[in-house]
C-alpha positions, 0 to 999 in steps of 0.5 A: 945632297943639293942645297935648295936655291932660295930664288926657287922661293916665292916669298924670298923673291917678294922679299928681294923685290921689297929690298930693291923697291926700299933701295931705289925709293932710297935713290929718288930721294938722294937724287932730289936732295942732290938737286943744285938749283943755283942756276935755274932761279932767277931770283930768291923768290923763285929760290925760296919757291923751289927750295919749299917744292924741293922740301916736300918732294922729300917728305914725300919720298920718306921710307917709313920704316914700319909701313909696308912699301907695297902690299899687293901684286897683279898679274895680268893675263894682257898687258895693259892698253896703252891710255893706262900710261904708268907702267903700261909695257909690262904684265906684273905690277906691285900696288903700294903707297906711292910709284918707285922706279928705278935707275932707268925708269921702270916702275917697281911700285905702282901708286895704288891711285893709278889707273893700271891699280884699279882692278887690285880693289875691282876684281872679281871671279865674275869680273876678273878684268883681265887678271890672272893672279891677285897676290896679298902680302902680310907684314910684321912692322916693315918686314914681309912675312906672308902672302896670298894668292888669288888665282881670279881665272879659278872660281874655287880660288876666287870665291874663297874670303882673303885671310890675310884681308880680314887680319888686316882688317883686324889688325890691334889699333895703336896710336892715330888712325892710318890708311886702307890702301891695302883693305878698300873694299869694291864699293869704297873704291867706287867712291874714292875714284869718283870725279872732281867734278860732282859732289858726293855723299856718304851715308855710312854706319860705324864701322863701314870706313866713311872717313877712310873713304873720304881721305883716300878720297882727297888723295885720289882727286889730289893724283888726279888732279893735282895741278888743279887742286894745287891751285885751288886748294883742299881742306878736311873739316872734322867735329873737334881738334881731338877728330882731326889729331886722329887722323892726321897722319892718314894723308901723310903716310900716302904722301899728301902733305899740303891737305889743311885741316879744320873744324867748322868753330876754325872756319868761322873763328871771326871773334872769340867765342867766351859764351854758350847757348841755350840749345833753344836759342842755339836752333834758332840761331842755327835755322837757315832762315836766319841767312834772310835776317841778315840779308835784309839787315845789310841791305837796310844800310843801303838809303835813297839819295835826296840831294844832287852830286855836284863835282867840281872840276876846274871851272866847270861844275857837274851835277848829278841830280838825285833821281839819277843818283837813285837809278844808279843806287837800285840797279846795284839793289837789283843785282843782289851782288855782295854789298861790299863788291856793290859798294866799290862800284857806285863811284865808277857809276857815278863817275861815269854819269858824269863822264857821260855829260862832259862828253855831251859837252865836247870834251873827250875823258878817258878812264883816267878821268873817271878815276880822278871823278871816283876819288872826288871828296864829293862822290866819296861823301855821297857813297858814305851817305847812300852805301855805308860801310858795314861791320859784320860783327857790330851787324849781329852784335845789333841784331841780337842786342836791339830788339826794334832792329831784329823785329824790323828785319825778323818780320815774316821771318821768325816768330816773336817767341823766336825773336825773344829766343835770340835777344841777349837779356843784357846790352852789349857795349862792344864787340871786344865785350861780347861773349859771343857763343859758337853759333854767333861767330856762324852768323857773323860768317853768313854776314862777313859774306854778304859784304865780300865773297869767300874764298873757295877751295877746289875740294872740301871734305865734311866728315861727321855731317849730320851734326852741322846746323843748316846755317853751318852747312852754308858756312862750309858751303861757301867754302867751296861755291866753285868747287866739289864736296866729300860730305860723310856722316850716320844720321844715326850718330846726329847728336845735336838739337839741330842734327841733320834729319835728311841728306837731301835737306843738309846738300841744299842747304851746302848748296849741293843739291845735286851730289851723289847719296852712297850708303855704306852698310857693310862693317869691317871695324865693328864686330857682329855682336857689338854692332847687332846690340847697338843696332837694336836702338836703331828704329828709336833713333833713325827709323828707315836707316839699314843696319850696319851687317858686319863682315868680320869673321871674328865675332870679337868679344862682348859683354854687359856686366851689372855691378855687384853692389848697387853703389857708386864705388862699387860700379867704380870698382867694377869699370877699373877691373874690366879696364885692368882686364882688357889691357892684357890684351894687345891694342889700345883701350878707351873707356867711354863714359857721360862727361859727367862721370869723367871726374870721378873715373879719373879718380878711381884710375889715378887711385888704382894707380891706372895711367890714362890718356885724354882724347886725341892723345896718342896712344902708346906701348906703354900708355894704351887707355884713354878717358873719353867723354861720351860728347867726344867718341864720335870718330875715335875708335880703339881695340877694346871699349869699357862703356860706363852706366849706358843711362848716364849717357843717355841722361847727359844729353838734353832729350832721349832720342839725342840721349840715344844717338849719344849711346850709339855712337858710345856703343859702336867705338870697339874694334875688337871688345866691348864691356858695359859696366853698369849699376843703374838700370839699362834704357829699355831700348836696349832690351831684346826686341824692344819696340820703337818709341 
C-alpha cells in the first residue's frame, strides 16, 4: 500500500509556504538588527537618527504570531506588465499584511497596498483582470486551516458567496478593533487606493467600514507616498480618547507606527477646559460667523500713526512722517496676512522708507543697515504703538467677558440675543482663573491663528464628522490647509445641537469644498434584523439617507424584551439575566444604556457578582462586558449589545430628534445579537411603520 505524499496536498503546500514566509520574515529582521552603523554617521545626531529609523523597521517586521502573515493567493492568467514593479516576473503572488522576500529577493508575500494586489479586492467574473485563480484561506489564531478557491474564468465559481469571507466578516470580536486587509469589499477598495491629492468624504451607515476604510486609508497613501507623508506628517482624529484606544492597534498590526492620534479637544487644548456650556450658548459659540468676530477683533489692535518716526543714526536724523507711516500700516491691512506675520514685517518697511532716503541722500546701505534701522529703540516703540502684540486667550477672555467690546466687533454679525448668549454672567480676572468650556479653547485656535499660521500636516483623517460644529471644522481644516483630508461620518449618527446637517456645508467649512462624497450602504457588521429595527427611525432622524442593507448572510440574533414587573429592580434584574445570557456565548458584550442609568447598572452588576469594563478598556478572555454610557457608543462595536430602556436614551439628551440619533447609534453597535430591556414604554418611532415626525 503507497503512502500518500503530502506535497500532493494543497493545503500542506499553503502551509509550507506560511512556514517559509514566517522564517524569512524571521531573517529580514535579524538582518536589520544585525545592522553596524558605526561607520556610516558622521556624528551622534545622525546616530541617534539612524538607530530611531532602525528601531521602527524592526517594529515593523514584527511576527505577530496570531495574525495571519498572508490571507490570500492570485494566479494570474499573464504575468503582470512591467510598471507593476514589485514581483512583477512571476505569475503566483501571496497577498498579506506586508512584502517578505527572501535570501535572494524574490517576493513570498506581497504587500496587500501594491499595485499587483489590487485585483485580490477588484475581480470579478465580469471583470476578471486577468485572474485565473483567486484563493482565501481561513486561520485558526496564527495557523492556516482552510482555503477557498475562486476560479474567476468560471462563471458558476465566481458568482458563488465566499464562505470563508463572511466567516471572517463574522469572526466573534475580542479585545480593540483590527484591520479588513483580508475582507475589503470593491467599493472600500475604491476609496482606500484613492490619490493623496484630492480629499474624499465618506458617508456611511453603521456597519459599512467607514472607519476601517479611512485607516487603510492612511496605510495606502502612507505605501504610497511614503517620502511625502514622511515629511508632512499624518494624524487620525477620533470623538474621544475611548474611540482612539479602540482602534489604535488597526495601523500597527499593517505596519504604520509613526500615525499620531487625537481628538478635536487635543488639537485646540491651548488652556484647560474646567467649564461647560449651555447647549444654547455652545451653538453660537460653534457657528462659523464667530471666525469674523474674531477677525475684526484682532484687526482692532491695528491704530493709525499720528507722529512721525524719527531715527537717529550718528549725526544724522531720519524721519518718517505720519502719512507715510499710515501708507505702510494699510498696505499690511489690505493684504489680510496673519497679524503676527504682518507685525514682523513693519519694521523692515519702516527700515526701508528710511533706506530709501539715505540713499537719495548719497549714501549706499545694505541689508545689514536695514536690520540695524529695524532694531532701532524708535521703530520699535512705533510697532508696539501701531501693531501691538495680541494674546489670543486674553482676546477671547474680553470677548466674552466685555459686553462693549463684543458688541463692537459682533456688529451685523450676531444678534443682541446671541451676544447676550456668549457673555459670561460674572468677570473674569485672568486666563489661569477662567473656566473655559470646550468651545472656548475652539475660539482661542481660530485666534491663535489669525496671528500665526498653523502647521499643516499632509493627510488627516476626521472620523465620526457629523458631530463637529462649523468652528471645529475650520480647526481641523487648518490642520491640513496644504494637505488632503479622509472625512468619515452617518449624518444619522450626528448627536450634538450643532451636528453636521450637510457634507457639502460641513467640507466648506473644512475648507474642502471640492472632495469627493462616497456613500457606503452595504452592511457587513450589523446584522439584518438589527439594522432593519433601527433603520425604521430613519426617516425621524435623517430624512433622505439610504438605509444600511446588510450582506450578512447570518441574520444574528434579536430580541426586544419588556420587564415582568414594572419597577426599577425588576428591569435591573432583567438586563443582569440578558448579560448573563449572552456571556455563553463566544465574543465580548456591551451593555449600553442612558448615562444616567450607568450608576445604578453598576450596582445591579457588582451585586450579581458580574465583572465589567469602562469604555475603551480592553476586553479580555476573562472579562468580556463592558458598561458603556449611550454619549460614549459611537464608534464601539461588540458581538452581542443588551440596550437598556430605549426611552431613557432618548430622554437623556436635550431634543428628540438628538434623542433618536443617540438610540440609533446605541442600536446599531451588535455585530452578532442585540437584546432590548425595557420597562418604561417604547418611542413610538420604533414601532412597525411608524410615520415621520
Amino acid at each position: 500500500m503507497s503512502v500518500p505524499d503530502p506535497s500532493d496536498d494543497p493545503l500542506s503546500r499553503e502551509r509550507a509556504h506560511l512556514t517559509h514566509s514566517r522564517a524569512a520574515l524571521r531573517s529580514m529582521r535579524e538582518d536589520v538588527e544585525s545592522l553596524d552603523i558605526r561607520d556610516v554617521t558622521a556624528n551622534w545626531v545622525n546616530a541617534e537618527v539612524l538607530t530611531r529609523q532602525i528601531g521602527d523597521r524592526v517594529k515593523a517586521l514584527a511576527d505577530l504570531s496570531h495574525t495571519p502573515l498572508f490571507f490570500g493567493r492570485l494566479d494570474y492568467l499573464h504575468s503582470p506588465g512591467a510598471d507593476q514593479a514589485e514581483g512583477a516576473g512571476g505569475e503566483r503572488f501571496y497577498i498579506g499584511r506586508r512584502h517578505v522576500h527572501d535570501a535572494d529577493g524574490d517576493p513570498m508575500v506581497i504587500d496587500w497596498r501594491a499595485p499587483v494586489s489590487q485585483p485580490f479586492y477588484r475581480a470579478s467574473k465580469k471583470n476578471p483582470l486577468d485572474i485565473a485563480l483567486r484563493r482565501r484561506f481561513g486561520y485558526t489564531g496564527g495557523d492556516l486551516t482552510a482555503y477557498e478557491d475562486e476560479h474567476l474564468s468560471d462563471p458558476a465559481e465566481a458568482a458563488a458567496t465566499s464562505k470563508l469571507l463572511q466567516q471572517e466578516i463574522e469572526r466573534p470580536r475580542v479585545g480593540p478593533m483590527r484591520d479588513i486587509v483580508a475582507t475589503i469589499q470593491p467599493e472600500q477598495d475604491e476609496i482606500v487606493r484613492s490619490g493623496l491629492g484630492g480629499s474624499v468624504c465618506v458617508q456611511g451607515g453603521p456597519g459599512t467600514g467607514k472607519t476601517a476604510v479611512g485607516l487603510h486609508r492612511v496605510a495606502y497613501l502612507l505605501y504610497a507616498h511614503r517620502d511625502r507623508l514622511a515629511r508632512t506628517g499624518t494624524l487620525v482624529i477620533g470623538p474621544n480618547a475611548s474611540f482612539l484606544h479602540y482602534i489604535e492597534q488597526v495601523l500597527p498590526a499593517l505596519g504604520e507606527l509613526e500615525v499620531k492620534q487625537a481628538t478635536v479637544d487635543d488639537l485646540v487644548a491651548h488652556v484647560e477646559v474646567r467649564g461647560r456650556d449651555e447647549a444654547a450658548t455652545a451653538v453660537v459659540k460653534g457657528d462659523a460667523r464667530m471666525a469674523e468676530v474674531l477677525r475684526r477683533a484682532v484687526r482692532s489692535h491695528v491704530t493709525m500713526p499720528v507722529e512721525p518716526v524719527v531715527v537717529v543714526r550718528g549725526s544724522r536724523r531720519w524721519r518718517v512722517p505720519a502719512y507715510e507711516l499710515e501708507v505702510i500700516v494699510r498696505e499690511l491691512l489690505d493684504r489680510d496676512i496673519r497679524y503676527g506675520a504682518a507685525r514682523e514685517a513693519l519694521p523692515q518697511r519702516i527700515a526701508h522708507a528710511v533706506l530709501v532716503q539715505m540713499e537719495r541722500s548719497g549714501e549706499a546701505p545694505d541689508d545689514r543697515v536695514q536690520d540695524a534701522v529695524a532694531r532701532n529703540p524708535a521703530v520699535k516703540a512705533a510697532v508696539k504703538s501701531l501693531w501691538p502684540p495680541v494674546e489670543p486667550a486674553k482676546l477671547v477672555l474680553r470677548l466674552l467677558s466685555d459686553a462693549d467690546f463684543l458688541a463692537t466687533h459682533a456688529e451685523g454679525v450676531l444678534t443682541e440675543d446671541e451676544q447676550k448668549t456668549i457673555l459670561w454672567s460674572r468677570p473674569v480676572r485672568s486666563v489661569k482663573s477662567a473656566k473655559w468650556a470646550a468651545a472656548d479653547a475652539v475660539l482661542i485656535d481660530e485666534a491663535t491663528d489669525l496671528v500665526q499660521r498653523t502647521h499643516s500636516l499632509g493627510h488627516v483623517v476626521l472620523d465620526e464628522a457629523q458631530d463637529l460644529s462649523p468652528m471645529q471644522y475650520r480647526a481641523v481644516g487648518r490642520r491640513c490647509t496644504t494637505g488632503s483630508a479622509t472625512v468619515l461620518g452617518d449624518l444619522a449618527q450626528g448627536t450634538t445641537p450643532w451636528a453636521t446637517r450637510s457634507w457639502e456645508e460641513a467640507l466648506t467649512h473644512l475648507g474642502k469644498g471640492d472632495a469627493v462624497v462616497e456613500e457606503l450602504t452595504a452592511g457587513f457588521r450589523v446584522p439584518t434584523d438589527v439594522i432593519t429595527y433601527a433603520s425604521r427611525l430613519l426617516p425621524h432622524i435623517a430624512p433622505g439617507l439610504t438605509p444600511v442593507a446588510s450582506v450578512r448572510e447570518n441574520p444574528g440574533f434579536f430580541e426586544v424584551r419588556p420587564a415582568t414587573a414594572d419597577t426599577s429592580d425588576a428591569s435591573d434584574t432583567e438586563v443582569v439575566a440578558a448579560c448573563e445570557e449572552l456571556l455563553r456565548n463566544e465574543g465580548s458584550v456591551g451593555l449600553i444604556a442612558a448615562d444616567a442609568r450607568v450608576p445604578l447598572l453598576a450596582e445591579a452588576l457588582a451585586a450579581a457578582g458580574l465583572p465589567y469594563l469602562g469604555p475603551g478598556e480592553e476586553t479580555t478572555l476573562t472579562t468580556r462586558l463592558t458598561l458603556v454610557p449611550a454619549s460614549l457608543a459611537k464608534g464601539l462595536e461588540y458581538d452581542y449589545v443588551v440596550l437598556d430602556e430605549p426611552r431613557a436614551v432618548v430622554d437623556g439628551e436635550p431634543d428628540e430628534r438628538t434623542g433618536l440619533r443617540r438610540l440609533y447609534v446605541s442600536l446599531t453597535r451588535a455585530v452578532s445579537g442585540l437584546i432590548v430591556t425595557h420597562a418604561a414604554p417604547l418611542p413610538p418611532q420604533l414601532a412597525e411603520g411608524a410615520g415621520t415626525l
